[in-house]
N, C-alpha and C positions, 0 to 999 in steps of 0.2 A: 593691262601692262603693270607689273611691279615696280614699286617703288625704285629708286635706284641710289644712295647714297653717295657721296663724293664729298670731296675736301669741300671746305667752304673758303672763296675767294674773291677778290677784289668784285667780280664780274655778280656772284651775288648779294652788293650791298645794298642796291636801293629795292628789291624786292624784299630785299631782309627785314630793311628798314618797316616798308610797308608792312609787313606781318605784324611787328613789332607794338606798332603806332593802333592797327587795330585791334589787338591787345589792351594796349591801354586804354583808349576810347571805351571798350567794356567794363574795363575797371573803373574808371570815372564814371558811367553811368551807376555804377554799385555804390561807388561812394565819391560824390559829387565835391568835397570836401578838395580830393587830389586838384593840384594847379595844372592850369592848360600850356603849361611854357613844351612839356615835352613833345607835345603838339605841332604847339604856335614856333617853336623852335627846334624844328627837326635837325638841325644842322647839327647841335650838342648832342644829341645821340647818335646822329650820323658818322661825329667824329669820335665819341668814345666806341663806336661798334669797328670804325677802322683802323682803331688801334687794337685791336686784338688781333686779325686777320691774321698775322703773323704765327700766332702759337697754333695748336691742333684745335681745328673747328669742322665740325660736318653741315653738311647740305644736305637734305634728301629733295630728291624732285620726280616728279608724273611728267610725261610728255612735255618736257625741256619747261617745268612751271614749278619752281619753287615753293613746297609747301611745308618746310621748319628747317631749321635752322638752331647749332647748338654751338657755342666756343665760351673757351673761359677764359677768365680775365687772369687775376692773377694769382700767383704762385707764394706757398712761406710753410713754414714748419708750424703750426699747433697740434696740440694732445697729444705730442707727442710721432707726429705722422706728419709726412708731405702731403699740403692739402693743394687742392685744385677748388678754383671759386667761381662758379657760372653767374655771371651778376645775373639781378632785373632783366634788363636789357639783350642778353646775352645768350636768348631763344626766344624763340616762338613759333609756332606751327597752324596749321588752321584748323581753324575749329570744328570741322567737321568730323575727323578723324584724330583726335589728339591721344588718345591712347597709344596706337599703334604707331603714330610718328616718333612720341618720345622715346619710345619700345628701343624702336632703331635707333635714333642717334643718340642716345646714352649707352646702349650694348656697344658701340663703336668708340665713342668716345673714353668711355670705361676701362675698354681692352688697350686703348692706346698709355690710358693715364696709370695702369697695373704693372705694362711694359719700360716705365718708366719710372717707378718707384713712387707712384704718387698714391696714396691708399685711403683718404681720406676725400672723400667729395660733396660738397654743397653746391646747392642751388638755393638763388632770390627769384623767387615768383610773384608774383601779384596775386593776390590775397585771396579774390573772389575768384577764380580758375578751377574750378570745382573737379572738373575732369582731369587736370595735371596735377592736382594736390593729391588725388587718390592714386594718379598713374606712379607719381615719388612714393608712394605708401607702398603700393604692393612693390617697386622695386628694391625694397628696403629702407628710403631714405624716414626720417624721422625731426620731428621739428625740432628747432633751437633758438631763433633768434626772430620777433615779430617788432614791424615796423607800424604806429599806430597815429591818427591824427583824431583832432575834436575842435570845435571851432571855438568861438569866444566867449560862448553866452557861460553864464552863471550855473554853478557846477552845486547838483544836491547835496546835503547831508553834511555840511561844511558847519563845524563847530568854530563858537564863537570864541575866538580864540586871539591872542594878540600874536604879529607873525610879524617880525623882524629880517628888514636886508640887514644883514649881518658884514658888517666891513672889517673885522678882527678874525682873519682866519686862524692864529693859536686859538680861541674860544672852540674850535670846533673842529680841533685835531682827534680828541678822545671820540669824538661822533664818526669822525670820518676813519678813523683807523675801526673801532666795532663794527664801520659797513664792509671795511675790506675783508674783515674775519669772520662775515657773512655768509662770503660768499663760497669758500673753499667746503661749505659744509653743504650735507645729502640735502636737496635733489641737485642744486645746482651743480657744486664738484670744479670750480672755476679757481685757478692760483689768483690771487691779488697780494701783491708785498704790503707789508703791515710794516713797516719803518716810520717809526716818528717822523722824520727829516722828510720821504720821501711823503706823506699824508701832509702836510704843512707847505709844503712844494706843489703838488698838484690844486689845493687850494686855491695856495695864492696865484696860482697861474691862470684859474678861472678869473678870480680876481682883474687879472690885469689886461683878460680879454674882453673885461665888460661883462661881463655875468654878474648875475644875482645870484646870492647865496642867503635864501627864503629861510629863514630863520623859527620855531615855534622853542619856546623856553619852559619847562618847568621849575619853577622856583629860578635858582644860578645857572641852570645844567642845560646844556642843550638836549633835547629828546627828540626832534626830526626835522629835514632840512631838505629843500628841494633847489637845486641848480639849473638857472634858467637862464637863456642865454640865445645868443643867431644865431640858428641851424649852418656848421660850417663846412667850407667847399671841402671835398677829400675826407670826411669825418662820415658818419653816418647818415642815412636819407639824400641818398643819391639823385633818387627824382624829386626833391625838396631845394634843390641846391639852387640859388638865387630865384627862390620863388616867397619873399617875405614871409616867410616861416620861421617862426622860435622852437626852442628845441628844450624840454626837459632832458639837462644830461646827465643830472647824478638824481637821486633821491634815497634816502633813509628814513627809519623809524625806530626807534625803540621798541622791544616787542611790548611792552608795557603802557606804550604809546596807540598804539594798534588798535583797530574799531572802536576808536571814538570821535572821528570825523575832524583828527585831525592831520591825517595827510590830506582828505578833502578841502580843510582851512588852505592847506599850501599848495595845492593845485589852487584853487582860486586867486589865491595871491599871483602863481605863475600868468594865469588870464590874464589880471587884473598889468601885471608887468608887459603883456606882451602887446595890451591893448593899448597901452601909455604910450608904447616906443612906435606904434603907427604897425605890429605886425598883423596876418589877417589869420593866422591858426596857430596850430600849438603840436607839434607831435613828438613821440619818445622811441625810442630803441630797447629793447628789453628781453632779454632772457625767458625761454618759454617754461622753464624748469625752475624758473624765481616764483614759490608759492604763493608768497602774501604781495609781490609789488607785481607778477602778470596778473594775479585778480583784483589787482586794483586797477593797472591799466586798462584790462578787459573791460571792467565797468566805465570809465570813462571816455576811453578812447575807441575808434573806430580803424579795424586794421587792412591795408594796401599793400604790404609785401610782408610774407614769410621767407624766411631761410629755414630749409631745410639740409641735411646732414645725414650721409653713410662712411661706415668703415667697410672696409674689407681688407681682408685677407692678409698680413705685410708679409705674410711668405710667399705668395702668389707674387710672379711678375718683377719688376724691377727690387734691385737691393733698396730694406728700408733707411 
């Protein structure tokens, strides 16, 4: 009997649920690192999954048995395009056949999201899914955004270096404005406002949530600086969210600063803060197109969710 596709509805959330949860159980086994709350606390994903229901989601099912499941969360303009964003959470299929299920419910889902002007589409997978990460390749999609953790112990290659929390956010406006101006350039390609007021503002805002702002100096000058801080609800690392997780969320270097084991010094310092405050890991958010800071994440960190990313067509389908 052929597969048969339909809306996705109230009626399939806890089998949804269940695809989802075994999903992650795999991914935990890959990197043991992830916390057990999405687990032990099925209910929080239960209710972010039925809050989607509403927008456009597909079901496919066999002989009345649900076997994937696709909707997206939410909806905003970047690059320029209406994008559509399939969280984490926000599929899954079994694993016996995961090529050909995602086949289907992304051709459908696709068709509806074209007819609607929405032309830009991501998906968050979990990391180690080896058959959905090829099945997104050949569909066209392409990485962008990797979600990484590392635990506490003592991190190699760390030069001996004096490394400062830094409590004077003007000291590290000129740092923080050359990261903004980072990043608009090849490969990344990302706007970031470079306004004195607004770099001094974002600072001090970390500032005032409690972050550290890991400080290494040459000579007067600040030369690179890691922001460390609780991984926060509604921010980034969605399956991290109340699970005693810190979160590097900003970092920089100077390129003149670069291999010589001192962004190493302030990743250790990051540990060294998050093992003080009682947290039990450490993970970061990062750009898969950032050269020199994703090969340094990749070295240190161990990754649990990719986002991946397609365009298509904006004259196809709905006005852009």
């Amino acid at each position: 009997m052929p597969y048969t596709v339909v809306p996705l509805t109230a009626e399939h959330l806890e089998p949804a649920l269940a695809l989802w949860l075994a999903c992650y159980e795999r991914e935990r086994e890959a990197n043991p690192l992830l916390p057990p709350r999405a687990a032990a606390d099925s209910g929080w994903i239960r209710d972010a999954l039925r809050a989607q229901l509403a927008k456009p989601g597909v079901a496919i099912m066999e002989q009345g048995q649900l076997l994937g499941y696709m909707v997206a969360g939410k909806r905003f303009r970047w690059k320029g395009q209406q994008a559509a964003l399939v969280p984490e959470y926000g599929h899954a299929a079994a694993p016996a056949n995961t090529p050909t299920l995602y086949q289907r419910m992304y051709m459908r889902l696709a068709q509806q999201w074209a007819d609607e002007g929405v032309h830009l589409h991501l998906i968050g997978h979990l990391a180690h899914d080896g058959a959905l990460q090829e099945t997104l390749y050949q569909l066209g999609f392409g990485a962008i955004v990797a979600e990484r953790l590392r635990d506490l112990a003592a991190v190699p290659g760390a030069a001996q270096v004096a490394i400062v929390e830094e409590q004077d956010a003007r000291k590290l406006v000129g740092l923080q404005m050359e990261h903004m101006r980072y990043y608009p350039r090849s490969p990344i390609f990302i706007h970031k406002p470079t306004d004195e007021r607004e770099a001094l503002a974002e600072l001090e805002d970390h500032l005032r949530q409690g972050d550290a702002i890991l400080t290494a100096y040459e000579g007067q000058e600040p030369s690179a600086c890691f922001i460390v801080g609780e991984s926060a609800v509604g921010a980034e690392g969605f399956l991290l969210q109340r699970t005693n997780t810190a979160q590097v969320k900003s970092a920089y270097a100077r390129p003149e600063t670069r291999g010589r084991g001192i962004g190493a010094a302030l990743l250790q310092g990051a540990v060294a803060w998050a093992r003080q405050h009682g947290y039990a890991r450490l993970f970061v958010e990062h750009e898969t197109a950032n050269v020199y800071g994703g090969n340094f994440w990749r070295k240190h960190f161990a990754p649990y969710v990719h986002f991946s990313m397609r365009y298509i067509d904006n004259t196809i389908g709905g006005a852009a």
